[in-house]
C-alpha angles and dihedrals in degrees: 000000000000091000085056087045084045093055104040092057081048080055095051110048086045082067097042083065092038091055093056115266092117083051098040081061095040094053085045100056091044093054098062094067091039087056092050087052092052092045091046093051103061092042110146112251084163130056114222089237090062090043096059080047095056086042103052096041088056092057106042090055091047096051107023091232129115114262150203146175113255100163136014134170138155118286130194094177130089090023082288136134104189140042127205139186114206125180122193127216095272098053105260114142126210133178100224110194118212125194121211092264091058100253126136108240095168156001139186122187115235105201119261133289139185105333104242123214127226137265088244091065083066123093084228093062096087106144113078112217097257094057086050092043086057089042102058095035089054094053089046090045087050093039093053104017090235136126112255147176135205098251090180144011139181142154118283132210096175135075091025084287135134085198159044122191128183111216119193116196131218097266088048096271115150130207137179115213129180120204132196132246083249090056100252125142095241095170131010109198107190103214108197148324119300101292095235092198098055117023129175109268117256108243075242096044096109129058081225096064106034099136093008089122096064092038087054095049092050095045085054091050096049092045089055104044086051093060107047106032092233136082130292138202136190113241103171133356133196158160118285130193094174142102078003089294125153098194136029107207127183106208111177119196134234089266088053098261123151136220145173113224111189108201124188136217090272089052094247110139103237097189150352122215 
């Protein structure tokens, strides 16, 4: 009696395991590694912030317009990890997928919707780009004691801020920093490491404008002076890529006004702001 009990209990645990208990716990154990994998592997190595910058940088070279962020969420499709929704100034939409090493890996245009106007068409925008583009070169300049250049700029709804400028130092270094409609530096975000292969021209760089930088600060002065019949002294000078200008350079008179004298490669002065 007690060798049949013996065996039947033998007979039911073998189905137990049969049944797939044994591989319920099996499955079970196996699934834990497989859970940190899946965990490691969609680990951030990008912010979301720096993602709707990527993006709306991308599109606003690509179509000329003025740009911002109007929607963002995670993405595991297309090798991305964001995706973000930009709309330019005249209304086009675009999904603009971002990987986690912030790099564009798709977009597909939407459609259009409602055109959307500026900040600069607000009371509160009170700060023009170029004053924001000297801001921000001048508090990178002070932070690393390097040369540096506003390599771009674009508007900015985020941080209290009107806009963001990248600054590249002299080394390579790049920084993104938003200023206020006040014209105050609110958040400085450092990108990278200096880029060794490409990195931002020295004011001495080039045989042609050795010394370009004094030149275009006398000529500024003169000019001026010139002008306005008082003296005149330099307060920041820069390089200037714009209105096919060389130099930016602040002169501020002897009643504390400010300008902005813009000289070119041949030392005309192009514009004063």
């Amino acid at each position: 009696m007690k060798a049949t009990n013996k065996a039947a209990a033998i007979v039911s645990t073998v189905g137990f395991l049969m049944g797939g208990g044994l591989v319920a716990a099996t499955s079970a154990s196996s699934a834990v590694p497989t859970a940190i994998a899946q965990n490691h592997s969609t680990a951030l190595s990008i912010s979301r912030d720096s993602a709707r910058q990527v993006a709306v940088r991308h599109i606003e070279r690509r179509t000329g317009q003025q740009a911002r962020a109007t929607g963002s969420g995670r993405e595991n499709d297309n090798g991305a990890q964001w995706e973000i929704e930009v709309t330019t100034r005249n209304g086009r939409e675009f999904d603009v997928y971002v990987n986690s090493r912030g790099k564009v890996v798709k977009v597909l245009r939407k459609g259009k919707s409602k055109p959307w106007k500026p900040n600069n068409s607000s009371p509160r925008a009170n700060t023009s780009r170029a004053k924001a583009k000297r801001v921000a070169v001048r508090h990178i300049e002070r932070r690393t004691g390097q040369q540096a250049r506003a390599t771009w700029s674009g508007r900015e709804n985020d941080n209290g801020a009107q806009w963001e400028i990248e600054v590249t130092t002299g080394n390579g270094r790049e920084f993104d920093v938003y200023v206020s409609s006040r014209g105050k530096v609110v958040k400085v975000v450092r990108n990278g490491g200096p880029k060794k292969s490409k990195p931002a021209p020295s004011p001495t760089r080039s045989p042609a404008t050795d010394g370009s930088r004094e030149s275009a600060k006398q000529i500024a002065v003169a000019h001026m002076q010139r002008e306005f019949g008082m003296g005149a002294r330099v307060t920041w000078s820069g390089r200037e890529d714009d209105f096919g200008a060389q130099w930016e350079i602040e002169v501020t008179l002897a009643d504390g006004r400010e300008f902005d004298v813009y000289v070119n490669s041949a030392g005309e002065v192009v514009r004063v702001r």
